[in-house]
LUMBAVO-501761 format. One record per atom (N, C-alpha, C, CB): x, y, z; residue in one letter. Coordinates in pm, whole numbers, plus 50000, padded with zeros to 5 digits. Glycine has a CB too. Example, Ala and Ser with C-alpha at 12.3 -4.5 7.8 and 13.67 -1.06 7.14 Angstrom:
2
513194943150780A512304955050780A513204967050780A511314955350905A512854977550708S513674989450714S512905000350787S514084994050572S
This chain:
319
557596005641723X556766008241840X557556015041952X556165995241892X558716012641954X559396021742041X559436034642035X560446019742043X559356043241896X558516054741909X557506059342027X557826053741809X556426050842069X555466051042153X555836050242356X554666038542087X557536045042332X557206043042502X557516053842567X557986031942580X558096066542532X557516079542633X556796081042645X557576090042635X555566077142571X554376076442617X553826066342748X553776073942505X553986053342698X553466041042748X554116042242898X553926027042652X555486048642903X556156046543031X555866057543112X557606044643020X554946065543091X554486078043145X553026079343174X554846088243057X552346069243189X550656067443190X550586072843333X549886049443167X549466083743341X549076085943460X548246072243530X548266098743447X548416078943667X548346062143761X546686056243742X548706065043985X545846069143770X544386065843655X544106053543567X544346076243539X545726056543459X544766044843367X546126035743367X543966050343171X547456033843448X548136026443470X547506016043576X549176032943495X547246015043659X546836008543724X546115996543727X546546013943758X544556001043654X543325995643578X544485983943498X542276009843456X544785989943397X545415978443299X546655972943392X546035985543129X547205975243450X548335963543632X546995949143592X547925976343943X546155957843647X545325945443732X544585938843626X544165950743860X544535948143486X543895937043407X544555929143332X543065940843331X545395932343305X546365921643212X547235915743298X547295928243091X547865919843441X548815913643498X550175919443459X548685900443471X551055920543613X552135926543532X552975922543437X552805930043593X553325912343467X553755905743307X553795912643214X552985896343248X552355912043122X551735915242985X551565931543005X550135906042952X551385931843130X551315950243116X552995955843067X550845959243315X553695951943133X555435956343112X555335951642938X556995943643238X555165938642894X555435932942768X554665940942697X555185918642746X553105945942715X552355947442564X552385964242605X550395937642529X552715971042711X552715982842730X553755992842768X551995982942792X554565989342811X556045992942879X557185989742771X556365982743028X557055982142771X558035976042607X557865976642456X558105962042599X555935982242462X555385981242313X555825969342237X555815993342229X556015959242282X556575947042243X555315940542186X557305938942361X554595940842080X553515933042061X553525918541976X552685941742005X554645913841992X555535902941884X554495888242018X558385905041892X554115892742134X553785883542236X552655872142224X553485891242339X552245866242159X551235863642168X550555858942250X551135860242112X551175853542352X549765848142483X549335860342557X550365835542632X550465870442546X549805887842621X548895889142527X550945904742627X549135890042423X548115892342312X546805892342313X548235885142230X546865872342318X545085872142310X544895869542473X544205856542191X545695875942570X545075880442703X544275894942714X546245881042805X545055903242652X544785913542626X543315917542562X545755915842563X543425907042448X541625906342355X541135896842451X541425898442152X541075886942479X540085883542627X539775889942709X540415876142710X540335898242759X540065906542914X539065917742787X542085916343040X539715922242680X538605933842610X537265927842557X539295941642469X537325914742518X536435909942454X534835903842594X537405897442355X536265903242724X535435899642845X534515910942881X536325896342969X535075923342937X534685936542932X533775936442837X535685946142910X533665936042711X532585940042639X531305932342645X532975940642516X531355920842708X530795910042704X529895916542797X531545897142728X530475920742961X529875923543054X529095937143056X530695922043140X529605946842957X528825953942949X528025951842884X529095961642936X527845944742774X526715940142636X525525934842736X527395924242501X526125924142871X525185921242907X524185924042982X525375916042920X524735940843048X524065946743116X522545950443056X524855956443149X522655955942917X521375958642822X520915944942758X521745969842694X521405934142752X521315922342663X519815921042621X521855908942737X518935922342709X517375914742749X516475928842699X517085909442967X517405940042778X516445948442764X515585951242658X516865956942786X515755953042520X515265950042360X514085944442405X516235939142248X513865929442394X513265918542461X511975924342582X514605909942535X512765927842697X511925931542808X511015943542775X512795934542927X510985955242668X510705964542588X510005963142486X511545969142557X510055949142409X508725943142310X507775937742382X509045931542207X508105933742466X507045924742552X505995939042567X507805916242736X507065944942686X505725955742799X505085966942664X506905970442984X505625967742515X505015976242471X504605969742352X505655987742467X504625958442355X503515949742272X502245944742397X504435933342190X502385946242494X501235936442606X501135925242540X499515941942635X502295918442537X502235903442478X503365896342477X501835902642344X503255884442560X504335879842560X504365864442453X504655878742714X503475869142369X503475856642243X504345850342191X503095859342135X505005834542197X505905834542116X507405830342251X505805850842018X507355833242334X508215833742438X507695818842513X508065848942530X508745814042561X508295796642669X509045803842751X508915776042628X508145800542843X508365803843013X509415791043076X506525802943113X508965779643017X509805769043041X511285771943015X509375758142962X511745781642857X512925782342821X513555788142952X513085789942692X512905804242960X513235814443041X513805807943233X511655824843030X512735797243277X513105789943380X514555785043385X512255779943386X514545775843318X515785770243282X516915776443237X515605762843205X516905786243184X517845792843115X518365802443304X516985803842940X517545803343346X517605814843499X518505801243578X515415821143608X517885787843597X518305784343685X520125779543640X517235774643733X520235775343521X521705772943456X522415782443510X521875773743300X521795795643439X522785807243489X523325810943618X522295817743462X522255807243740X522485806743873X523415802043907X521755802243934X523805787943854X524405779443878X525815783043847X523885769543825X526035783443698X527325791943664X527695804543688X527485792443555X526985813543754X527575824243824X528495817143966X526235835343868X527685811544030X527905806844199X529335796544161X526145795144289X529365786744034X530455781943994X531635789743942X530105774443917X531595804443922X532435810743859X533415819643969X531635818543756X532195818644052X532225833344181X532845823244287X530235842844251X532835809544297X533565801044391X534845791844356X532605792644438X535035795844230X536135790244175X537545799444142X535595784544055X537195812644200X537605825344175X538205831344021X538545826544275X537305827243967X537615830043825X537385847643761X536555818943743X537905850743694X538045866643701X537015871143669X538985873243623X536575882443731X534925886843668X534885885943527X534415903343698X535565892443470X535455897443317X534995883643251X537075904043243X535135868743300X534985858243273X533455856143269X535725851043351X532615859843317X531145854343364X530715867443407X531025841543494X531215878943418X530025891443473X528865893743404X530555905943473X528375888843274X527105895043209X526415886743232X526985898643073X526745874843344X525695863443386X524955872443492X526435847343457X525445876743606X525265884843664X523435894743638X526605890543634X524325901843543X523045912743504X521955904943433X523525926043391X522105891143352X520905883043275X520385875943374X521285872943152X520965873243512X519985867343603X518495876643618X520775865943752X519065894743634X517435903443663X517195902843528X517305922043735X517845904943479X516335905843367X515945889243334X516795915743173X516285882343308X515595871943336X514565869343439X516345865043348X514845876543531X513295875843667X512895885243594X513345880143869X512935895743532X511665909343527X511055901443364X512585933143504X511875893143251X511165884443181X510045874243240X512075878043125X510645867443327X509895855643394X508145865243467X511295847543556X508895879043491X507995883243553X506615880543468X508335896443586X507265888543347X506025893243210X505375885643144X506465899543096X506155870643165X505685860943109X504545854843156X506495853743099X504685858743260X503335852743367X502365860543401X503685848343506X502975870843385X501905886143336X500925886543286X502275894843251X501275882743183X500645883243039X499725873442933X501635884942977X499975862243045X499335852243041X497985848143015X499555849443116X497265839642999X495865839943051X495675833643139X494965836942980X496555822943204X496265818843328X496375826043431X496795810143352X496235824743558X496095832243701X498135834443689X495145818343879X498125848143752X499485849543737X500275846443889X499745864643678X499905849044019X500085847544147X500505834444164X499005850744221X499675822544126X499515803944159X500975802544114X498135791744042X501305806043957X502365808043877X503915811443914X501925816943809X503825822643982X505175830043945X505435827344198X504755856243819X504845827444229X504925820044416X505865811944419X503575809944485X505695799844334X506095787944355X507765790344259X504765775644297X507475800444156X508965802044082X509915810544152X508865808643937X509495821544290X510205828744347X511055820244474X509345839844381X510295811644517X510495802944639X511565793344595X509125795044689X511355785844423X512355777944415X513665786544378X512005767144319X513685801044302X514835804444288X515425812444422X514835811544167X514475816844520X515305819544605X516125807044710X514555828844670X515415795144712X515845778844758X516835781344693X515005763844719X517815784444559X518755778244497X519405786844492X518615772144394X519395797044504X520335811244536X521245803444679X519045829544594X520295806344751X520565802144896X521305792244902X519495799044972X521325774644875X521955765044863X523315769244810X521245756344794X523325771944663X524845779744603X525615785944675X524755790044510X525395794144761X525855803444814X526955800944950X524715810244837X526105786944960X526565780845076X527425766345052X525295778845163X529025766645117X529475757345072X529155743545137X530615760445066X528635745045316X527395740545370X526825728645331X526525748945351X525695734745206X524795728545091X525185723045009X524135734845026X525735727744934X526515726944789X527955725744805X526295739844697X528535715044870X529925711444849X530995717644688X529725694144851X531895721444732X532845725444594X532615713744483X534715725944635X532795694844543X532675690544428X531305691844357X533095678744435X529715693144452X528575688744404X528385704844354X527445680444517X528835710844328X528735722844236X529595721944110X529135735344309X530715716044119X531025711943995X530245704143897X531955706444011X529795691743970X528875683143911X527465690343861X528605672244015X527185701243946X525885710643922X526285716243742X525845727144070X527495721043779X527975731643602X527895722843519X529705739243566X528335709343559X528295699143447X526855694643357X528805686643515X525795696743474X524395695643448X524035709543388X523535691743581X524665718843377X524025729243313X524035727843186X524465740743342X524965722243139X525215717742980X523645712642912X526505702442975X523285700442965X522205695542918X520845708242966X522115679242983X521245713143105X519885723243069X519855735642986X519365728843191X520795739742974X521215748842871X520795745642767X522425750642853X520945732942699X520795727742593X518905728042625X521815712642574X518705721942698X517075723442708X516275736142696X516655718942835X517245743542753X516735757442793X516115766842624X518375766642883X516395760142512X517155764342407X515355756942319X519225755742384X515655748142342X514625733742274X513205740742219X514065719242425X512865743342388X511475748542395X510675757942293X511465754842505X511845766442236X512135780442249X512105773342045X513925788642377X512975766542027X513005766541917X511645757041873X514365763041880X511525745641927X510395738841849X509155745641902X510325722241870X508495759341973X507455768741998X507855776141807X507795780942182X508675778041778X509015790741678X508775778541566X510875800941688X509415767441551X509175753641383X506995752841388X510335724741458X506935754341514X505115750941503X504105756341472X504535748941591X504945772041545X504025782841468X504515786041337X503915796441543X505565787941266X506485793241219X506445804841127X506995784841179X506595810741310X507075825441358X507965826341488X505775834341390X508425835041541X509245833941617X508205848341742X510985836141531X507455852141695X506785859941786X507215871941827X506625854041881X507195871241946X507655886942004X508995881742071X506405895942137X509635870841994X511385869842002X512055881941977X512055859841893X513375890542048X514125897041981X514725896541905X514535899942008X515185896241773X516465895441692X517825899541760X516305904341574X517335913141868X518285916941903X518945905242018X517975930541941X518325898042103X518815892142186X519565879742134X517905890442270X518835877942049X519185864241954X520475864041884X518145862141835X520685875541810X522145875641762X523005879941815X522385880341669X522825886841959X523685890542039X524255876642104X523065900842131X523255871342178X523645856142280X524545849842203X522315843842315X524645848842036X525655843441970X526755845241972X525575843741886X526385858241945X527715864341948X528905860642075X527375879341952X527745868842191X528245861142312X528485848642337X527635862742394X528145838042316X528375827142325X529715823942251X527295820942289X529815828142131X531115826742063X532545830742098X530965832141963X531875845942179X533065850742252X533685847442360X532965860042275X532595837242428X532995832142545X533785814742530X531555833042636X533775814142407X534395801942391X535755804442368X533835793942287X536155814942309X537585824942352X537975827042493X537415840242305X537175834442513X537825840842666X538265832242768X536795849042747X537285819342764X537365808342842X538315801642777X536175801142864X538685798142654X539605788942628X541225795842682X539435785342459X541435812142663X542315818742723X542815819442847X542095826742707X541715822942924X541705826743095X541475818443190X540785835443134X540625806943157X540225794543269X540925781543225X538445790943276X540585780043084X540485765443023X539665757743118X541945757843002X538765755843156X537565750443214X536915742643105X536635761243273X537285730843098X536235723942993X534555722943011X536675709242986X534605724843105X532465720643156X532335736443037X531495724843449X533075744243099X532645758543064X532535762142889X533845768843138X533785756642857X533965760042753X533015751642661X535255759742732X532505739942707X531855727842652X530255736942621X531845712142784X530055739042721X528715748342798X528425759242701X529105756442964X529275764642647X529285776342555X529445773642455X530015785142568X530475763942362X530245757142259X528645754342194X530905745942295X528235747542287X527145745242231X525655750142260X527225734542234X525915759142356X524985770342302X525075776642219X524745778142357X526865781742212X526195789442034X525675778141911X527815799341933X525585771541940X524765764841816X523405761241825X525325752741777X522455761141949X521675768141975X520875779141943X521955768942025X521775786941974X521835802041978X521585806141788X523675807842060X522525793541698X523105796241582X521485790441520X524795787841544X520915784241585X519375776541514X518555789041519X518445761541619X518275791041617X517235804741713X517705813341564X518075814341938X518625819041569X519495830741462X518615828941320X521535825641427X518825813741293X518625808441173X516905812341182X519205791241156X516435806341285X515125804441247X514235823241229X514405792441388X515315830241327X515025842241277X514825852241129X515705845641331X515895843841096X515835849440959X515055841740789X517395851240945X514655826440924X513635821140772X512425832040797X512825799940774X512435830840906X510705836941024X510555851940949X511105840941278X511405855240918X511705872540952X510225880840857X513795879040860X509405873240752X508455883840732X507055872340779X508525891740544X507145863540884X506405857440870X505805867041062X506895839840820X504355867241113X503375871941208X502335864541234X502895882941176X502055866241352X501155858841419X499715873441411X501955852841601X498585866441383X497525873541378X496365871541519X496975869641237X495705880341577X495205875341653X493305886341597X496275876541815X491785878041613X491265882641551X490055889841725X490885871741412X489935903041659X488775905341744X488045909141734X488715908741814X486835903841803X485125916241790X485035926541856X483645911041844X484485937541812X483975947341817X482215948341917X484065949941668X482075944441978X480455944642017X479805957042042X480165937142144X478835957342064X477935970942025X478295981742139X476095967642026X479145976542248X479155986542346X480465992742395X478535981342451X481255988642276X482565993542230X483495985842266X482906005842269X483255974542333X484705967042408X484795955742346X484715963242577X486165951542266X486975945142238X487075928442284X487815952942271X486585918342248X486205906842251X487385894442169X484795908742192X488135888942194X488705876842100X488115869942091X489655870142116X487895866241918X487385858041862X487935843541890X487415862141746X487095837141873X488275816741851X488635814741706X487055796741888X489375825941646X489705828441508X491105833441526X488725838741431X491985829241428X494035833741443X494515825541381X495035832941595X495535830841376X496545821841264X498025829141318X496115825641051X499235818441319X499935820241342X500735815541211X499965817441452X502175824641196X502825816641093X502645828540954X501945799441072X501695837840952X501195844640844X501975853340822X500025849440851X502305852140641X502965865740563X502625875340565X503065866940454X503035886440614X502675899840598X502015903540476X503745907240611X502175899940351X501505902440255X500055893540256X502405900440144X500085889540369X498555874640341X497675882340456X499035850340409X498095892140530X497245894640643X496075902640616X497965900640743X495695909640460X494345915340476X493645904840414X494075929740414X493875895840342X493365879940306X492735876440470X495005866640245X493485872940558X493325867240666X492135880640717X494895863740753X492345893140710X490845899740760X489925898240679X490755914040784X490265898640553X489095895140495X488325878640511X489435898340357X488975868740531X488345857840558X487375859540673X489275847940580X487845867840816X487775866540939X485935874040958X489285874741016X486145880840874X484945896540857X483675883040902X484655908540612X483065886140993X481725875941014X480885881840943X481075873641161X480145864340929X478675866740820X477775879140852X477495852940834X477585888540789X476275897040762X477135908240873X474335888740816X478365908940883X479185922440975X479805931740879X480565917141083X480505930840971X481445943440866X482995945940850X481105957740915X483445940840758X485035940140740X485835950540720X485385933140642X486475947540827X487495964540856X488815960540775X488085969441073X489215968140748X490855971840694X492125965540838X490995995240673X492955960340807X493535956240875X494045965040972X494175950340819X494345967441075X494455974541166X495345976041296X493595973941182X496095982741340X496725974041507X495895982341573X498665975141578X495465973941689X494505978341817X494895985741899X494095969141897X494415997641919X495036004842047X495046001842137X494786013542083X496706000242238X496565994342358X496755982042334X495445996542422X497375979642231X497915961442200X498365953342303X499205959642106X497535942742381X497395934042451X496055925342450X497665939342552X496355917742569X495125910142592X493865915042583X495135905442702X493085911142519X491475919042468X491095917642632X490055907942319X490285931142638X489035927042798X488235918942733X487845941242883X487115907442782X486525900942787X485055902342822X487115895742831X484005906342763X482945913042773X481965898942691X483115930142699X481285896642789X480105891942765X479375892842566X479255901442886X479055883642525X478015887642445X476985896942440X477555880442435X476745904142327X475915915242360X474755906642284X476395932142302X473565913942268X472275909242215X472095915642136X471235908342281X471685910842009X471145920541858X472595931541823X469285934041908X472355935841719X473565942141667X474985932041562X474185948041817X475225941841484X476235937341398X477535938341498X476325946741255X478335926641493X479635931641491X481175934941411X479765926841551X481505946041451X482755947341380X483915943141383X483015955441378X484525936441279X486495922641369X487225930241337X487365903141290X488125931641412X489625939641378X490775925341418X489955957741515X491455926941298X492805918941287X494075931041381X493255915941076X494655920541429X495945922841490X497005921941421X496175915741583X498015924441437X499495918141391X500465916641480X500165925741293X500725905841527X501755904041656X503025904041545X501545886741775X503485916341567X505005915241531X506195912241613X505345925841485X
């Protein structure tokens, strides 16, 4: 490796610098100045701070997948609003614990970016709903801006009663997780879940049981992440029993062209079972259509009964 240090000892200040402050001088002289890579605690500092970095950028897009099935399915089927709550307020918590303990960004930055999309989720979830969405999502802006606010302030939230807060994130984390999985064992489907988010959070989760065991040693933290990825490792699992299984949703046709849901569906259904399922659905003395996706896949408008006339059902496929 000494071959390499006219190089290493000649880095313009550009990209000398960046790596000063990320590895520390220490490990910068040892794993870069010396090409000495025999080091091992520079070592896996070195893959922590990269594995951190990647983390934080992964998490910038993490949701998006997710936030992108939803708005172009018009359906947020399959998703607990309960998870999404909980999962927002944990994270709150361990950002404000990370950011007051001065722990290095690269440690916790993709908490950061999953707090918004977690609100623009929370948003859709309540969106999309059939209950009133306003009553709903008032009372969820007021308590997360209450707890922003408190965190923020050492005031409120004393250094120790924020510790004690991270410690409680464990069990909501763990809750956050629950909802999410026994919604997916009942139907069994997983809905308009991402795969992508799902095997990513693992991933992440796994990586953060590294980085943290490297850079903080924080047990709440490392505890906290432990066992979300196993969580994370069920969700994964249940993805891939789930993976050809769909939720069907059935609708009428009425004589004046608008789109009606039936009190007819099935959740849980094989892709190979779904023109079975239209064909069951076809009402007496109507007319049974070929399975179909609805244009404009979302919530049916809601139109009155019409009088006299056949109607026509079209099956859905919530993928």
């Amino acid at each position: 490796m000494a071959a390499l240090q006219p190089l290493t000892r000649n880095l313009p200040g550009i990209v000398r610098d960046p790596l000063v402050a990320l590895l520390g001088q220490e490990c910068y002289t040892t794993l870069v100045w010396n090409t000495d890579l025999a080091d091992t605690r520079c070592l896996k500092l070195a893959l922590s701070k990269g594995l951190g970095l990647g983390m934080v950028a992964g998490g910038a897009i993490l949701k998006v997948p997710q936030i992108l099935t939803v708005v172009n399915s018009g359906s947020a089927r399959g998703l607990s609003l309960s998870s999404y709550v909980l999962d927002t307020a944990a994270t709150a918590i361990t950002v404000a614990y990370n950011l007051r303990s001065g722990f290095p960004f690269s440690t916790y930055g993709e908490m950061v970016f999953l707090l918004a999309q977690n609100a623009v989720l929370i948003t859709l979830i309540t969106s999309y709903s059939a209950r009133p969405t306003v009553p709903r999502l008032v009372p969820l802006a007021l308590f997360f801006s209450t707890l922003a606010y408190a965190l923020s302030s050492t005031a409120i939230v004393a250094p120790p009663t924020l510790a004690w807060l991270q410690t409680l994130t464990i069990p909501i984390s763990l809750s956050s997780k629950l909802p999410q999985i026994v919604s997916n064992a009942r139907a069994g489907s997983t809905g308009q879940l991402s795969a992508f988010l799902v095997f990513n959070s693992l991933a992440g989760c796994l990586a953060r049981v590294f980085t943290t065991r490297t850079e903080t040693a924080d047990p709440v933290l490392l505890w906290g992440f432990a066992l979300g990825a196993l969580l994370n490792g069920v969700l994964a699992l249940q993805m891939l029993v789930y993976r050809n299984k769909v939720d069907v949703e059935v609708f009428d046709k009425r004589p004046d062209g608008r789109l009606e849901q039936a009190h007819v569906g099935a959740t849980g259904v094989d892709r190979r079972e779904v023109p079975a399922v239209a064909a069951a659905a076809a009402p007496s003395g109507g007319l049974a259509t070929p399975v179909k996706q609805v244009a404009g896949a979302g919530a049916a408008k809601q139109s009155p009964a019409s009088a006299g006339g056949s109607a026509r059902r079209y099956v859905r496929k919530l993928d």
